[in-house]
N, C-alpha and C positions, 0 to 999 in steps of 0.2 A: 506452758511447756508440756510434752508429753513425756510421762512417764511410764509407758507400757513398753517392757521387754520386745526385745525382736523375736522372732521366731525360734523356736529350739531346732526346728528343721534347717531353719536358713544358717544357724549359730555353726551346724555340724557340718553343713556344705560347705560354710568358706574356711569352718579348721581344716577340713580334708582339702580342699583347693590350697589352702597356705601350705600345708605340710608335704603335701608332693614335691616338690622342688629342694625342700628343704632337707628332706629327709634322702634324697636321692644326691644330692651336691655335698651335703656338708659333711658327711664322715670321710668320702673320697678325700678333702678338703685337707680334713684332719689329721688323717691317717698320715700327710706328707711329713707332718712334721713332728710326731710322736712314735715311740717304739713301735714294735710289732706285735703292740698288744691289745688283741680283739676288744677284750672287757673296759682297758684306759680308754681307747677308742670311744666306746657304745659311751663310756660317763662321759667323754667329754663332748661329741655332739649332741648327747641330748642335755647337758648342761647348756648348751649354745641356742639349741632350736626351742625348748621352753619356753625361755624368758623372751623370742623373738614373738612367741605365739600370744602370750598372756601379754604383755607390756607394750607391745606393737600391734601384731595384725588385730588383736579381738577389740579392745580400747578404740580401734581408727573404726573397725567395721563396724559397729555399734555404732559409733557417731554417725558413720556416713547411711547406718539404715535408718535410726531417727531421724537426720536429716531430711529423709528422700519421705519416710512414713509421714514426716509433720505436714509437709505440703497438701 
């Protein structure tokens, strides 16, 4: 099995590729169904987008570059 980390450069392109969309959709999202408040806002999208980043995209991306590296 290979145990060598993926790149630190590749790690940061696909956080900023995951986080565009996320970060540009999901306060709009939010804002529909919470007060008028900037600050409840900002917690609660990025309460939302974190856990998609660390538990989702980074965990899939990692496997899928080991993956592709082990060949």
């Amino acid at each position: 099995m290979n145990n060598q980390k993926p790149s630190q450069h590749m790690m940061a392109l696909i956080t900023f590729l995951a986080l565009v969309p996320l970060v540009y959709f999901i306060p709009d999202l939010v804002a529909r169904f919470l007060p008028a408040s900037k600050l409840l806002n900002v917690i609660v999208a990025v309460g939302i987008i974190v856990p998609i980043i660390s538990y989702l995209v980074m965990p899939a991306s990692i496997k899928l570059l080991s993956k592709y590296k082990g060949k």
